[in-house]
N, C-alpha and C positions, 0 to 999 in steps of 0.2 A: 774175118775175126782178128783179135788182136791180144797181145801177153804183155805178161809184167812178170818184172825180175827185179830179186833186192843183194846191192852189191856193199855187203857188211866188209866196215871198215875197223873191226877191232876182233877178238877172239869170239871161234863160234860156241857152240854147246861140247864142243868136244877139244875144245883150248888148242884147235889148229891155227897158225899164224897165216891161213890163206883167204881166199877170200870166196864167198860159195856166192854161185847164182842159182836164184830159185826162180821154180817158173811156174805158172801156173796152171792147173790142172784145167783140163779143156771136156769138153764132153766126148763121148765115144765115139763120135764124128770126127773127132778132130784127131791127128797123130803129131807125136812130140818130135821135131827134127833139130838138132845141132843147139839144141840151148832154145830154138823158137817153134812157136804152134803156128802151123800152115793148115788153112783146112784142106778138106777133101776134094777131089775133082768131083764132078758131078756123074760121072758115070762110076766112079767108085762110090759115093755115096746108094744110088739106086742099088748096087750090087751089095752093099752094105745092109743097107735098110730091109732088101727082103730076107737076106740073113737072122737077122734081128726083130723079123715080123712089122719090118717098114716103122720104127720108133720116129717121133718127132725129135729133130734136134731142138738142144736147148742152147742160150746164152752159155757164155764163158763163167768157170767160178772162181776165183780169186785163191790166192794160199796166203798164207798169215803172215807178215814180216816180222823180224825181230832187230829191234837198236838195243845198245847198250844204254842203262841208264847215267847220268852225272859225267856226261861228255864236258872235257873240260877244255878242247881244243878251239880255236880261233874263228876256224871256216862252220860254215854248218856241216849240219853230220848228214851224212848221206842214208836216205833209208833203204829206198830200191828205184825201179824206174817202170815205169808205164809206155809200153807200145802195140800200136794196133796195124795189121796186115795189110790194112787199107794207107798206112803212112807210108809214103816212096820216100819221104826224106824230104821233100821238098818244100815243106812249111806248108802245106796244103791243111794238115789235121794242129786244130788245135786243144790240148789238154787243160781238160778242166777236173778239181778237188774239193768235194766237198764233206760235209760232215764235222765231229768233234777233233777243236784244235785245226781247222780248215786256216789256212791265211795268221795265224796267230802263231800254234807253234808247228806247224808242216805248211811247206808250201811247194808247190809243182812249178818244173818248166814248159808252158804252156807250148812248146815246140819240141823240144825232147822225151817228155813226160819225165825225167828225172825229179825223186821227192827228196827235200832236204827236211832235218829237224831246224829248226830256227832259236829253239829254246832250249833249255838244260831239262832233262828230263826227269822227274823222280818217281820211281816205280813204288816207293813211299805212299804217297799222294797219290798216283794213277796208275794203273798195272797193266792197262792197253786202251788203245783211243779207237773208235768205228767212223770207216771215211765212206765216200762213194767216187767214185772216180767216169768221165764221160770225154768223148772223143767226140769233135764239133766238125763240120768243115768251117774253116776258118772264111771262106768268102760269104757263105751262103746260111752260115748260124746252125745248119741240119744235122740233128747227131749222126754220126757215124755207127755207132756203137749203140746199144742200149747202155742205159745207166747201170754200174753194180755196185755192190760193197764190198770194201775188205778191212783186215783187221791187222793194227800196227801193235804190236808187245812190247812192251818195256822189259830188257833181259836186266836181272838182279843182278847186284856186286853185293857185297860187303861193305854197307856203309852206315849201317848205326849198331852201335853199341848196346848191351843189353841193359836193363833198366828197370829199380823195384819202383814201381809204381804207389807202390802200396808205405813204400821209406818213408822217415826210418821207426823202425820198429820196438815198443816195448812188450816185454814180458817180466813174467814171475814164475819161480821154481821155488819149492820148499826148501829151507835150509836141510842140510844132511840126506839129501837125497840119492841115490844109490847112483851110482855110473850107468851113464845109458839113459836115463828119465828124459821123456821129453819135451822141451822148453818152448818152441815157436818153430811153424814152416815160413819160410822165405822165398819169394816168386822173384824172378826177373821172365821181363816181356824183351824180345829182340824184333823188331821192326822187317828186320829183313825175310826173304823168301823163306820158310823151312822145305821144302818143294827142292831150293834149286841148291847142293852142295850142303855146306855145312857153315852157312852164313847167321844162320839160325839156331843152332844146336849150342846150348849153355852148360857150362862146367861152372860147382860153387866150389868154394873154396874161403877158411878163413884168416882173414889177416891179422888182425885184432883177439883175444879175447882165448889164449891157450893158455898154460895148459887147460884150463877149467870149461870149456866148453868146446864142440867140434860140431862140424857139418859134414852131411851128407853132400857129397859133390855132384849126386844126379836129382836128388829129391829138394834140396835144401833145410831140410829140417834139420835145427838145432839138436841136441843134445849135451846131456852134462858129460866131463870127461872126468870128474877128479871127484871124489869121494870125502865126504865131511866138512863138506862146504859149512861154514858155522857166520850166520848172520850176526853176529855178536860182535865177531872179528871184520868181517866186510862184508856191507851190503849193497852195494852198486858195482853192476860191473859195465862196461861200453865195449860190446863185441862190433867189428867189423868184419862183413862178408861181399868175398868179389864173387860178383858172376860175367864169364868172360865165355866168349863164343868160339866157332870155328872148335868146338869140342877142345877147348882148352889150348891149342895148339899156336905155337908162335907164330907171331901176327894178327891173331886174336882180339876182337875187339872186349874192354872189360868196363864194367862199372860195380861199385858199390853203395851201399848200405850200413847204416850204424842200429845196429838195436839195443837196448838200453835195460839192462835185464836185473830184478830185485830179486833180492831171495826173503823169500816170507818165512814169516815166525813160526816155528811150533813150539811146544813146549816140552825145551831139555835143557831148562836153566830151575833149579829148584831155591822158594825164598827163603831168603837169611834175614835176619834180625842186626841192624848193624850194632849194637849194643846189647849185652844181655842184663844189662840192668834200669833200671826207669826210676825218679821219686820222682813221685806228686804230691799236693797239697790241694786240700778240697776247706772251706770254713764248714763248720756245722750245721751254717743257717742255708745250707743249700740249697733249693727246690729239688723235690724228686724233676728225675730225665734232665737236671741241667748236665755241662761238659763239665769231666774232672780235668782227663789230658787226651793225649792223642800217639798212639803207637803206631809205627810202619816195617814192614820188612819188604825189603828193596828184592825186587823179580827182573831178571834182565831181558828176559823176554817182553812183549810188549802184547796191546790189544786182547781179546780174552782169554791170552796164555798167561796173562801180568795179573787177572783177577787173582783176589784173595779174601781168604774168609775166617775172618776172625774170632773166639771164644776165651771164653775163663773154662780152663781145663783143672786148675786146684786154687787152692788158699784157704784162709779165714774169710773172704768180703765175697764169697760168691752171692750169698742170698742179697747184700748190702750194694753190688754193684752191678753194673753191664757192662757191656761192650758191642758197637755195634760197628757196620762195615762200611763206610762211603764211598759209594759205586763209581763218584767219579775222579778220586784221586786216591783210592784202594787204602785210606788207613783206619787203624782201627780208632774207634771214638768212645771213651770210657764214661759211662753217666751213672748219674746214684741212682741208687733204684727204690732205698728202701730211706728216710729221713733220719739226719748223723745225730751224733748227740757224745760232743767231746766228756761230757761228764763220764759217760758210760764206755767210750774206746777210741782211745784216743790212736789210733794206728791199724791199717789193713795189708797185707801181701796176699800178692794175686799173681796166676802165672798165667800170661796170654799165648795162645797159637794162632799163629799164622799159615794157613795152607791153600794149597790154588785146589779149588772145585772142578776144574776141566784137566785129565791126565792124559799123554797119551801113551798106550802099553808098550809098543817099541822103546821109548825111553824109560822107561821103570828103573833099568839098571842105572838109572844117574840121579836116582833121591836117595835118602826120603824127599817128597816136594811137602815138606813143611818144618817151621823152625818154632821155636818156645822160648820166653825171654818171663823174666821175673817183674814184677811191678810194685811196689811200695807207696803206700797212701796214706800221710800223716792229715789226721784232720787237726784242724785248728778251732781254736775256743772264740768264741763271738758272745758279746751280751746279747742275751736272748729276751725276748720280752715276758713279763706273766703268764704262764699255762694254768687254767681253769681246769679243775678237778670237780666233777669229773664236763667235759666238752662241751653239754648244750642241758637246758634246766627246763623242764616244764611243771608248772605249781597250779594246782587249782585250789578257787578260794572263793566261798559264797557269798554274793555281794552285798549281803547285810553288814561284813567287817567291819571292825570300828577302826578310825583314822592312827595310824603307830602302831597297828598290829604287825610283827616279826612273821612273814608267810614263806621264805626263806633265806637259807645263810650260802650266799654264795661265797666260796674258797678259791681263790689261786696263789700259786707258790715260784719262787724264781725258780729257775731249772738250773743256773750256774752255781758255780762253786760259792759263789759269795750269801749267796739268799736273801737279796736285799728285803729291806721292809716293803710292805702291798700297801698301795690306796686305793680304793675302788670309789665311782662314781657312775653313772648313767649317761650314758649319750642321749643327748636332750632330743636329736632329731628323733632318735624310735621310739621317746614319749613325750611329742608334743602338750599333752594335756595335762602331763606332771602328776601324774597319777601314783607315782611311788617313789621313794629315797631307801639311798642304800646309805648304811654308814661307813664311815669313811675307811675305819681303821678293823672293825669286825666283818665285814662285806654283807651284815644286816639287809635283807629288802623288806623294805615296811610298806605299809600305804601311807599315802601324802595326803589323799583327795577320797570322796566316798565311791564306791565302784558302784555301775549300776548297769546288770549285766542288758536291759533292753537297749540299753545306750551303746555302750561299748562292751559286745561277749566275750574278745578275745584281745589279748596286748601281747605285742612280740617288742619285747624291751633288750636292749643290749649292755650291757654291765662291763663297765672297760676297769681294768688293772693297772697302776702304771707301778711302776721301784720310785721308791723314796727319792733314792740318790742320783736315779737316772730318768728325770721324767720321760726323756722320746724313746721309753720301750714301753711301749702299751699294748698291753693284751685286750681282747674284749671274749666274749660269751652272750650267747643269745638264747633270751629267758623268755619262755613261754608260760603267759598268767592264761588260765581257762576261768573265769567268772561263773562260777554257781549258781543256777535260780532259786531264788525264792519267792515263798507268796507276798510279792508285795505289791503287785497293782488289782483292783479289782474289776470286774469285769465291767462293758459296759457296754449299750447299744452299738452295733454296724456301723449305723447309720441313724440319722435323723429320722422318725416315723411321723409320716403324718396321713392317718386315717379319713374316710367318707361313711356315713353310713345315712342312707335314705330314710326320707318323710317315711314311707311306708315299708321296713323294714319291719322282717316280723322276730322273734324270740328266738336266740339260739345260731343266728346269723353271723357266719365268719365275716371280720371284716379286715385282719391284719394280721399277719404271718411276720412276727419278731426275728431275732437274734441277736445275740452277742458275740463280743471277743474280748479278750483277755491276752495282755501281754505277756506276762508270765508265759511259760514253756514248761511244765508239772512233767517228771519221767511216766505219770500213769495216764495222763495226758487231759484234754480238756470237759471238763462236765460242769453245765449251766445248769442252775434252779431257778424257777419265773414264779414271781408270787404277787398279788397285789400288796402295794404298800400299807403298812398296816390302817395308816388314814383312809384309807377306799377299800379297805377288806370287806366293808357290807354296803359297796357301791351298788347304788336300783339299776341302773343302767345299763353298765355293763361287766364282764365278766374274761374270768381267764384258764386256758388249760393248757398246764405242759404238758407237750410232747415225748420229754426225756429223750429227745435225741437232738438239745442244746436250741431247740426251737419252742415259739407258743404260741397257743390262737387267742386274740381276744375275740372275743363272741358279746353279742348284745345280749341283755337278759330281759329284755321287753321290747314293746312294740311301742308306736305311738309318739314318734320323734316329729317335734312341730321347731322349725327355724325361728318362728316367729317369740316363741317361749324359749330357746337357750340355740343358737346355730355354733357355741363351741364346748367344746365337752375336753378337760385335760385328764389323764389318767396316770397315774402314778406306776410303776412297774421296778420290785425288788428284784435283784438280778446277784445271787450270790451263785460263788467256785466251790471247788470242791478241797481247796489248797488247804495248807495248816499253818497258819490260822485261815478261818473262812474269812473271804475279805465278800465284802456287798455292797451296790450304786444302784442306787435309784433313778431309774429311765421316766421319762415323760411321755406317754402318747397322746399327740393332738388329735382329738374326733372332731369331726366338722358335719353335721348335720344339713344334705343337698337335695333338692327334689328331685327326681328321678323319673322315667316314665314308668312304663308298665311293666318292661323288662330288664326292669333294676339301670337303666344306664342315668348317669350323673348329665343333669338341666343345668344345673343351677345352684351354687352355693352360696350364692349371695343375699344377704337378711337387709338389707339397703332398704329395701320398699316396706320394712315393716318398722324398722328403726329410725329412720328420717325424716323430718319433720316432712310435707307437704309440699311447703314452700322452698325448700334447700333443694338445689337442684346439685346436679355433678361437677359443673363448672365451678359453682360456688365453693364446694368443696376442693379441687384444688386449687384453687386462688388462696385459699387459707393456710393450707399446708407448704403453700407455696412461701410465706409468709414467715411460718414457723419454718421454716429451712432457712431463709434470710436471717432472722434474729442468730440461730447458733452457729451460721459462721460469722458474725459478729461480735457474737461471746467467746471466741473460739479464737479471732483475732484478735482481743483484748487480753485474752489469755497471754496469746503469746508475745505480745511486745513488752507485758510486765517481766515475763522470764529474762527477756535479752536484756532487761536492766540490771539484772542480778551478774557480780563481778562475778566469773567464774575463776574455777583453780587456775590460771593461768601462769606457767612459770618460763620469764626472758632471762634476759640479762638484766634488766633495770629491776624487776622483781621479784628476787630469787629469796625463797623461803627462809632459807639460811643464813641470810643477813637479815631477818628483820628483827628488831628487838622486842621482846614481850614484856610488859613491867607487870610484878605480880604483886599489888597491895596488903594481899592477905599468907600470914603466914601457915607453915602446916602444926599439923599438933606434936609431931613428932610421935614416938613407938606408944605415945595414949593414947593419939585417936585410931580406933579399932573401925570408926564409922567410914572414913574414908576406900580402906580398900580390905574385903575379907582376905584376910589371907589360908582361908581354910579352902577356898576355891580352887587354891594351885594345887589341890591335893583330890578334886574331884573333873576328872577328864572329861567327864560327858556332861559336864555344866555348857563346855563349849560348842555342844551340837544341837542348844536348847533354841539360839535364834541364831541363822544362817542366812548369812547375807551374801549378793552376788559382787561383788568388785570390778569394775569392768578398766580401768585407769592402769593395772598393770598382773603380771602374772608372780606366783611367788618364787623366789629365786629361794630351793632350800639347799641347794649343793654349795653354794658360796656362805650358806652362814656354817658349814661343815667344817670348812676348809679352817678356820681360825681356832677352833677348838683343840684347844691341847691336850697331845697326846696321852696327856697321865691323868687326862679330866675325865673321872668314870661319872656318869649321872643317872640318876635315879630312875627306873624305867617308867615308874608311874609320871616324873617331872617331865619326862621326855615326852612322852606320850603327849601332854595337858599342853605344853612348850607348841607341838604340833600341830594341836587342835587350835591353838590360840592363833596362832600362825598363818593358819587358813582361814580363821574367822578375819582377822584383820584385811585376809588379798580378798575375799569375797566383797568387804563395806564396802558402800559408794560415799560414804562421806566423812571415810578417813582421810588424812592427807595423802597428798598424790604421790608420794615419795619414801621408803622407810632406808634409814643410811647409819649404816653401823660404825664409828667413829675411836679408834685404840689410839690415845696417846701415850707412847712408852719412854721417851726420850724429851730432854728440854734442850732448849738451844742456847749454845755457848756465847751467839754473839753481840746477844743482849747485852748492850751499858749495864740492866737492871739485875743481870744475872738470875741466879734462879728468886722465882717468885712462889717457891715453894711454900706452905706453911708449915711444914714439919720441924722448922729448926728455928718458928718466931718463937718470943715469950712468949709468958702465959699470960701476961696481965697486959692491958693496955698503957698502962702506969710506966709500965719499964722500957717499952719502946719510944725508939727515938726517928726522928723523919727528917734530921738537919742533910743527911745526904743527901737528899731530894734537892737540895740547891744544887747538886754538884751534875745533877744527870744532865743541865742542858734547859736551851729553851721548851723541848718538847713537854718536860716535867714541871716547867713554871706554875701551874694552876695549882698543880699538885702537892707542891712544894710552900706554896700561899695558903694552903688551907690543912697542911696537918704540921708543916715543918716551923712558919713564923710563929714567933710568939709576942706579946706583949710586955710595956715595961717593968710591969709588976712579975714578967717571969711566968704569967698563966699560959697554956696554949689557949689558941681562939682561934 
């Protein structure tokens, strides 16, 4: 057998400066002598073995070595040494090492078996390495030995420093929080053995960050040391903490950590107002919820200890204003609430509050948490446009009215202090069809046009207001006309009828189910009367019966209907309402007389083969008609090339109506002749509704002939009316001129050579005028001047 011994060359586990040999333990076979294992003679082994019930011996087992780590010396370090009982010394056995770190960082002397480290070792990185170790003979290659293992330790030192892993560290602690509260724990990791001494064992400690914070020197948790920490005054703080090993003790390895620690808000700052007075200025024409101003009361706390919530806690303008809160810059926002009117109060004072919604009860004793400040709100005077008395108009009116009837009087008034004068007029868009005029200066709505309620039922017209003095303030008002029914259309068929009634049709035979409709819309509502016309009331043929439930049968009143003796039969049909007045239209029914079979069905309505000659065939017939369609678009084209010779009203530039000159030969009669135009007409209005003509060339403009009528011109309402009607008949003619142009000359022009050509200030007689000035005007007056101004020798003019 063979031992191994390790000869440590630095301090052992019990810091003796000597040097130990270890050997290794052997099996119960083998006894320990002088530091080496020798085994057993052979006769002590048998005397052994029956002792021990004759056990098998076993291989050698190895004991564990230990080096120190982070050898910093030149030579390699020596670990222990390998030898076997079989070596005399004489190089005969050679040592062989294998396993982790084999030839890399341990290596053997293959003749001594001595193990050196070769490398620096760090017990860091590796805590022990497993080898196997074998004894060769060196001539013949033959182990000597069996193969075993053992284990090489790396013995710890003291060689790293402890270390926050986790560095560096923030936290947060409430502001004012009591002594002791606590803030953050802090780890340091030390690398080294905790196992071997106190290489591992960390003591904290802080460098940084007193009085107002401490640690625990075995735990590392933070806490606060100082009492009324006020984030207001400082909110960051940078604590440093060492943690140093070897339980704090000199020589000690130490590292640090910085943590970085806020104090958060609460709320123990209460808001102030930094002013307790405020004026605003709002105009009158404000919309309701626009901004008047903007109030803040400053919180020194922040985030949802800085909210604040705003109100009107007294004044005059509570009903008149608000206040509202915005959430993301906490001030208060003043809006109207209720629409100004400097006429009626020209100034508001308002007291606003400020307070934070979120308390907390521990700070109670440092409010009240709310402040009150005064506010002052002058409104200002704006021209205001025309307000409408009263806001929206609805008139109903039955659409038989006559044209200038007064249906009503719209009113608006200025609202300012000044009261300017009102013009009213209509916004043309809400009555394209011109259907009503207001007047200008009494806010009159009349009719323009005839109303006709199947046409148009309802009109939504708007009435605008403007000031005299200030045309762009206009007000407007939206007028609702409801048109009236009355009976004025009379009833009249569906539809087009056109009846069959067969060769053999016998007496009393329905052949047509009527009806009618009627435009009118009656409140008692629709009811039809069918009669025959009185021209057919003792018709042979056929006959009729109302229903009374707006329907009627015609019925045959005989038999014996031949095509060949009448195949069309018309029938007249009275068709009166039940309205007041009755209005009645006579309907047509065509009968057509068809042969039929046996079971009433329609063959044949055609009387061709009884009415046509023999010889006329169908072809022939339309070849003819063919013929007669040719001629009338022929006439029809002749028609119309005569029209396109006719000059139409056409007005350019070359021939404008108003330059052309008319010469009139004949003169008028003056205030005798009575024949020319009655004047008792302008005093009967409904002359003008006697013939009605459509105009299609332009529409009437009657708001622009308003406009020129002066303000102190009252006129007659009957003139007016007649004026109105005339007015209308003129825009309905097609073959009035294309143009009506109202023409005020009030002024003469100064820079006439001829000056005025007035005649209010010639003589009276022809006799006493004189025309020699006419030489002095100029070539332009030459003609003029030759024919009234020259005279001849004898002194006569010519």
């Amino acid at each position: 057998m063979w031992t191994s011994g390790r000869m440590s060359n630095a301090k052992n586990l019990f810091g003796l400066g000597v040097s130990l040999y270890f050997w290794g333990l052997m099996d119960l076979t083998t006894t320990v002598l002088s530091g080496s294992a020798r085994p057993l003679t052979e006769g002590q082994e048998d005397n052994l073995s029956d002792k021990l019930h004759q056990r098998m011996k076993r291989s050698w087992v190895w004991n564990q070595f230990f080096v120190l780590e982070e050898y910093t010396g030149t030579d390699p370090l020596y670990v222990g040494k390998l030898h076997s009982d079989m070596d005399r010394g004489d190089g005969s056995i050679k040592y062989i090492l294998s396993g982790e770190g084999a030839g890399v960082v341990f290596t053997i002397d293959d003749t001594t078996g001595d193990i050196h480290a070769i490398q620096r070792l760090d017990r860091e990185e590796r805590s022990q390495y497993t080898l196997r170790a074998q004894a060769l003979d060196r001539r013949t290659g033959r182990p000597m030995e069996p193969e075993s293992e053992f284990i090489i330790k790396i013995q710890d030192i003291n060689d790293n420093e402890p270390k926050f892993l986790d560095g560096p560290y923030v936290a947060s602690v409430p502001e004012m929080s009591p002594v002791g509260t606590s803030v953050i724990q802090v780890t340091a990791t030390d690398a080294d053995d905790p196992t071997y001494g106190n290489s591992a064992r960390v003591v904290y400690s802080i460098l940084q960050g007193q009085p107002y914070f401490s640690v625990d020197s075995r735990t590392g948790l933070i806490r606060t040391a100082l009492m009324n920490m006020d984030r207001e005054a400082k909110e960051y703080y940078e604590v440093i903490i060492q943690a140093k090993d070897m339980g704090g003790q000199l020589g000690g390895l130490a590292g640090t950590t910085t943590v970085n620690i806020t104090l958060s808000d609460v709320n123990d700052n209460p808001p102030r107002f930094p002013q307790k007075h405020y004026q605003m200025s709002v105009l009158e024409s404000a919309p309701v919820s626009s901004t008047v101003g903007r109030v803040v009361a400053k919180d020194l706390d922040e985030g949802i200890n800085a909210e604040m919530k705003y109100s009107l806690v007294d004044g005059d303008g509570l009903d008149v204003f608000d206040i509202n809160t915005d959430p993301n810059y906490q001030v208060g926002i003043i809006t109207v609430r209720k629409p100004l009117s400097f006429e009626s109060k020209k100034s508001y004072t308002l007291k606003v509050e400020g307070a934070n919604p979120h308390l907390e009860m521990r700070f109670l004793n440092l409010g009240p948490f709310r402040d009150t400040t005064t506010v002052h709100i002058s409104v200002e005077d704006v021209d205001e446009p025309p307000v409408f008395e009263p806001s929206i108009y609805f008139v109903e009116v039955p659409e038989d009215v006559e044209i200038g009837t007064t249906i009503q009087i719209i009113s608006a008034k200025d609202p300012d202090v000044t009261n300017n004068s009102i013009r009213y007029s209509i916004d043309r868009s809400s009555d394209p069809g011109r259907f009503f005029y207001v007047d200008i200066t009494s806010g009159a709505l009349m009719t323009a046009r005839p109303l006709d309620r199947e046409d148009i039922s309802w009109h939504n017209i708007t009435v605008l207001a403007m000031e005299l003095n200030n045309p762009s303030q206009v007000g407007s008002v939206s007028v609702t006309v409801k048109v009236l029914d009355v009976n004025d259309n009379a009833p009249e068929f569906a539809r087009f009828y056109e009846a069959f009634v067969c060769e053999n049709a016998k007496a009393g035979q329905l052949i047509q189910t009527v009806s009618a409709i009627d435009r009118d819309d009656p409140q008692e509502g629709q009811h039809f009367y069918y009669s025959l016309a009185p021209e057919a009331a003792n018709n042979p043929n056929f006959t009729l019966r109302d229903n009374q439930d707006n329907t009627a049968w015609i019925l045959t009143r005989r038999s014996g209907f031949r095509q060949h003796e009448q195949n069309t039969f018309y029938l007249p049909i009275l068709i009166s309402d039940n309205g007041r007045p009755v209005l009645s239209s006579t309907g047509t029914l065509t009968v057509h007389v068809c042969s039929c079979d046996e079971e009433g069905m329609v063959m044949s309505c055609n009387a061709e083969a009884y009415v046509l000659p023999v010889s006329l065939s169908r072809g022939a017939l339309i070849a003819i008609l063919a013929c007669i369609f040719v001629l009338l678009v022929l006439v029809l084209l002749i028609l119309s090339m005569r029209r396109q010779r006719k000059q139409p009203y056409i007005i350019d530039e070359e021939e404008n109506i108003h330059e052309n000159i008319v010469r009139y030969d004949d003169e008028g009669g003056g205030e005798e002749d009575t024949e020319a135009f009655d004047i008792a007409a302008m005093w009967n209005p409904r002359e003008a509704q006697l013939v009605v003509k459509n105009r299609q060339d332009m529409l009437p403009e009657i708001e622009s002939l308003s406009r020129y009528v002066p303000q102190a011109c009252v006129m007659d309402n009957n003139v007016h009316n007649y004026v109105l009607a005339k007015l209308y008949e003129a825009d309905m003619d097609l073959w009035a001129p294309p143009f009506d142009s109202l023409q005020t000359y009030m002024f003469e022009g100064n820079g006439s050579v001829a000056e005025s050509l007035s005649s209010l200030q010639s003589v009276t007689t022809d006799s006493d005028q004189s025309y020699d000035y006419l030489t002095d005007w100029g070539p332009r007056f030459k003609k003029l001047a030759e024919m009234y101004g020259a005279t001849d020798s004898s002194g006569a003019l010519w």
